[in-house]
Backbone bond lengths (Angstrom), bond angles and torsions (degrees), N, CA, C in turn:
res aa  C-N    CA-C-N  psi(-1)  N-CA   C-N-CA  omega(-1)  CA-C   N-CA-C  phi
1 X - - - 1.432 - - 1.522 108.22 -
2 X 1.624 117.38 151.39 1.213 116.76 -153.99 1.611 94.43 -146.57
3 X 1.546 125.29 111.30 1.506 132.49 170.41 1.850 100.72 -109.86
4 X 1.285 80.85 126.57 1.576 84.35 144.68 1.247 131.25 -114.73
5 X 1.675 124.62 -118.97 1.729 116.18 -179.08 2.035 102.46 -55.14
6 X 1.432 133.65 101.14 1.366 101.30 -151.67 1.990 65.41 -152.68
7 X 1.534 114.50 170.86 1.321 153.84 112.93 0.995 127.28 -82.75
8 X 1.294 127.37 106.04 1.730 142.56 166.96 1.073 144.27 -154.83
9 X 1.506 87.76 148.43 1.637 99.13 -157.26 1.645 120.57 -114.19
10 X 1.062 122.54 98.51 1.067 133.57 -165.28 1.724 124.01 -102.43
11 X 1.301 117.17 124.21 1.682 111.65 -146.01 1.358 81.24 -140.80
12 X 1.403 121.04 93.47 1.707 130.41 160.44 1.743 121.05 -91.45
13 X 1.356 109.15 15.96 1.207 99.92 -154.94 1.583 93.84 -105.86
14 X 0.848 148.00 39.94 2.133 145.03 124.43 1.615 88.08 -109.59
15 X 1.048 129.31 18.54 2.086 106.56 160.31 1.504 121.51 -127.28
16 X 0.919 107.18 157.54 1.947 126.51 -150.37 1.252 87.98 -95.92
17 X 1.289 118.22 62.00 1.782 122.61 144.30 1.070 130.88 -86.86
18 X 1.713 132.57 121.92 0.994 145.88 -130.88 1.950 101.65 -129.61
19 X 1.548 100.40 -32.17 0.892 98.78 -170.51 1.815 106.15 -156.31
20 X 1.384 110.74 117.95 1.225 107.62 -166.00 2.004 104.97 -136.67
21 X 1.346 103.92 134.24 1.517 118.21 171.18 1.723 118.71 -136.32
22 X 1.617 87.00 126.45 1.807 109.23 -149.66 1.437 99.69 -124.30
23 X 1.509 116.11 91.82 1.127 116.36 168.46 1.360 129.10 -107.86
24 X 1.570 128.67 121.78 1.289 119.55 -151.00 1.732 114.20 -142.84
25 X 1.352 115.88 126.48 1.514 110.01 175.65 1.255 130.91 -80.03
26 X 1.317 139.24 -106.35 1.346 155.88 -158.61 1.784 107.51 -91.82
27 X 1.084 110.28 25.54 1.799 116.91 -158.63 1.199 92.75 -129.91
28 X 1.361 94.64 174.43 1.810 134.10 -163.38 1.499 103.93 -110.59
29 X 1.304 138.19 100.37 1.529 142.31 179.94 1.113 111.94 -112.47
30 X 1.324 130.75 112.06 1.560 140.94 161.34 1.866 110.28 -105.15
31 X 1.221 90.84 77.87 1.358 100.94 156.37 1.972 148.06 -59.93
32 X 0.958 144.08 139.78 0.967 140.92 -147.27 1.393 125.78 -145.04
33 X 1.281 122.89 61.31 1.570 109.89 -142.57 1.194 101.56 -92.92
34 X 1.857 119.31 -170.39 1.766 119.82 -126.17 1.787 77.84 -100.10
35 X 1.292 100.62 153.13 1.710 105.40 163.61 1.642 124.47 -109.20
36 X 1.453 97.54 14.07 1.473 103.94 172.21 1.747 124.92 -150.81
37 X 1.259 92.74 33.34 1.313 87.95 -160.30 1.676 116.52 -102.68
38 X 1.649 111.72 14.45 1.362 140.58 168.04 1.569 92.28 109.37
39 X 1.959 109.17 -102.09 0.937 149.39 -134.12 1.728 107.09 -114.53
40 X 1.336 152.25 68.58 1.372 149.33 -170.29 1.317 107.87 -110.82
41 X 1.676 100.86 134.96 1.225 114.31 168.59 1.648 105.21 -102.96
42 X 1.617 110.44 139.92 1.740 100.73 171.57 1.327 87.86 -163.04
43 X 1.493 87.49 142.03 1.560 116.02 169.19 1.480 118.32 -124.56
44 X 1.195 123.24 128.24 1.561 144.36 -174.49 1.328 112.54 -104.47
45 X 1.248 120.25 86.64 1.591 121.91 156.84 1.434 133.17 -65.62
46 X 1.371 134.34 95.34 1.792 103.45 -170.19 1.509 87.25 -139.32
47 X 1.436 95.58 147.33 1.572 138.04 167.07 1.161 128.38 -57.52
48 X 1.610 108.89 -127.52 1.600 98.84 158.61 1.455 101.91 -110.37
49 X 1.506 104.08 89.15 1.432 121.05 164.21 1.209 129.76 -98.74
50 X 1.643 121.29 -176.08 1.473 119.62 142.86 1.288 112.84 -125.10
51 X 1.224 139.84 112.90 1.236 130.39 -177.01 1.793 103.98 -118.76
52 X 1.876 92.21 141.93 1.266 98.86 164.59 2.028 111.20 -128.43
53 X 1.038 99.58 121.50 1.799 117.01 166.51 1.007 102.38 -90.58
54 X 1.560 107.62 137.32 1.635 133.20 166.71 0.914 103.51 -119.28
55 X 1.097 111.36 141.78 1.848 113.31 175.76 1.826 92.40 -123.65
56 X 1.316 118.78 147.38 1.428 132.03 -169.03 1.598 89.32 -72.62
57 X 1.424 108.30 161.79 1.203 144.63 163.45 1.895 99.18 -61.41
58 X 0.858 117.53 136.04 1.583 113.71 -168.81 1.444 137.95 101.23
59 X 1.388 110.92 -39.24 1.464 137.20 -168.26 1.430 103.87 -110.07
60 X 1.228 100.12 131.14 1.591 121.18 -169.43 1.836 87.52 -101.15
61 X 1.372 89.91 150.50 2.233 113.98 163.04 0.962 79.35 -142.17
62 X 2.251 66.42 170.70 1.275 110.53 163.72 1.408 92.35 -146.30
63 X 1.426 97.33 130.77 1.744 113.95 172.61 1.133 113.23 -95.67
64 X 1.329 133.87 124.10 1.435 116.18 122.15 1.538 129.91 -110.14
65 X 1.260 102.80 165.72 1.338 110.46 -166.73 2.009 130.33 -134.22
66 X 1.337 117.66 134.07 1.071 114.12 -175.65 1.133 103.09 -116.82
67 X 1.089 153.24 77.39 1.451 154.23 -174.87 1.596 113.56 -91.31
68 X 0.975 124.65 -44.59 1.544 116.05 175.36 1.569 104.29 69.80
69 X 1.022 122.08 -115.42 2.214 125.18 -163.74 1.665 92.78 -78.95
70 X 1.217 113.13 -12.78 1.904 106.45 -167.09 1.220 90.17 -69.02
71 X 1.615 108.28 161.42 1.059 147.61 139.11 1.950 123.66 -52.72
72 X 1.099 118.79 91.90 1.617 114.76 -160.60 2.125 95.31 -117.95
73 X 1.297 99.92 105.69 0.957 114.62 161.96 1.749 128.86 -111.77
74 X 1.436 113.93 125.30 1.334 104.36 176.09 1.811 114.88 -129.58
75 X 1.361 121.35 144.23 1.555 110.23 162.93 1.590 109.73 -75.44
76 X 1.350 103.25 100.51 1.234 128.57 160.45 1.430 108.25 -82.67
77 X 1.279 133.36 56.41 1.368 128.92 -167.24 2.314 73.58 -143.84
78 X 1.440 100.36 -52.38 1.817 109.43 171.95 1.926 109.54 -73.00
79 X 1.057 80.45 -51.30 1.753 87.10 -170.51 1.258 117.57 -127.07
80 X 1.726 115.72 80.31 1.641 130.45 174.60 1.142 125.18 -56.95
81 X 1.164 127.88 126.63 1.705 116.28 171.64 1.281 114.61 -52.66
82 X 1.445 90.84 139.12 1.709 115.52 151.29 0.935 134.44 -102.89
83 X 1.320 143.13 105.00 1.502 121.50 -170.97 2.002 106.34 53.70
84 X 1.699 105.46 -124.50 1.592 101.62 -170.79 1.401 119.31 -91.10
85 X 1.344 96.28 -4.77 1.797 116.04 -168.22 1.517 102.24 -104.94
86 X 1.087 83.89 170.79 1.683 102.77 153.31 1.149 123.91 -166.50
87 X 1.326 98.51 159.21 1.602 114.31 -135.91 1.814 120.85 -151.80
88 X 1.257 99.95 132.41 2.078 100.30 -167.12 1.492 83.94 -78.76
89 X 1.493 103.91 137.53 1.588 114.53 156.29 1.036 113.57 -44.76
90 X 1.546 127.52 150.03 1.246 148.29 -177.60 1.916 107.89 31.85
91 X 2.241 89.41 59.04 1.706 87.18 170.48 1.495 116.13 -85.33
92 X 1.630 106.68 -15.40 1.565 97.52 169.05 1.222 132.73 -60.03
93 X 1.563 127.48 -26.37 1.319 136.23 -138.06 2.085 90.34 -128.71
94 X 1.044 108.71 4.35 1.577 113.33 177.16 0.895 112.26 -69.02
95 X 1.658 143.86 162.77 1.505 150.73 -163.89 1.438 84.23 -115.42
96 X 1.538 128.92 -40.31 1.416 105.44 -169.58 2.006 82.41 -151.25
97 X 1.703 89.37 124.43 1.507 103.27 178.70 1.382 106.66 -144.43
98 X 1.312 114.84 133.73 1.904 116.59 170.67 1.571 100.51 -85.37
99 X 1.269 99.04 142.60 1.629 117.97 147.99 1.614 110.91 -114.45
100 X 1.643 94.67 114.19 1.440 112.57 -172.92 1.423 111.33 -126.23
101 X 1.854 94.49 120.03 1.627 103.38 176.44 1.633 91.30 -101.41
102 X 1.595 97.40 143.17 1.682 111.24 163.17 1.351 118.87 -116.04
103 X 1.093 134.96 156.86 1.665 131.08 -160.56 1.699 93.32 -156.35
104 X 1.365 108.84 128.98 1.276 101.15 -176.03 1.904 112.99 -151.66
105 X 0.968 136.93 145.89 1.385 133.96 173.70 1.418 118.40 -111.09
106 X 1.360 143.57 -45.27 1.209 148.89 139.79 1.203 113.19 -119.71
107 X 0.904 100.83 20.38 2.073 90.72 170.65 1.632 114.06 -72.48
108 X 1.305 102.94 168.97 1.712 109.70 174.18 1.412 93.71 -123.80
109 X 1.500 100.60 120.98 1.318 114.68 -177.66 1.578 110.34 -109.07
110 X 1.733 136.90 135.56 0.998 155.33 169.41 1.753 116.92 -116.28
111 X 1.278 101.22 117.88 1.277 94.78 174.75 1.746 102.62 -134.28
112 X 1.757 103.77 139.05 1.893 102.16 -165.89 1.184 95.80 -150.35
């Protein structure tokens, strides 16, 4: 999926996405990813954005992140660093966990 100058709101969380790529410019992204859908891959590209990811109550990640000038915020209170990532306890052993890369140039990134 591809935003440019845009507001959007994107709410995946009752659908069986497995695999998701979010590339976005000069816009506002509130993302929402799936809370049951096992196993998801997603990657977040943003520009000069603001993006915020939610990950459901239930579902374990693992982030990593290249942000560079962004703003990279995470609740590390859910998902503590490890080493370069971070990561929900017991994300291996989850029934349904994202692995989420973020990529960013001035964006302000939120992830909760």
């Amino acid at each position: 999926m591809k935003t440019g100058a845009s507001d959007a709101q994107v709410d995946l969380t009752n659908l069986n996405v497995t695999r998701l790529e979010i590339e976005t410019g000069a816009s506002r992204l509130d993302l929402r990813l799936p809370a049951g859908a096992g196993a998801t891959q997603a990657a977040v590209e943003a520009g000069a954005a603001d993006v915020t990811i939610t990950i459901p109550q239930g579902v374990a990640v693992r982030i990593s992140e290249d942000t560079g000038l962004a703003s990279f915020n995470v609740d590390t209170s859910r998902f503590p660093k490890v080493g370069k990532l971070y990561e929900s306890p017991g994300f291996a052993t989850a029934a349904n966990r994202v692995e989420l890369r973020v990529r960013g140039g001035l964006a302000k990134v939120a992830v909760r």
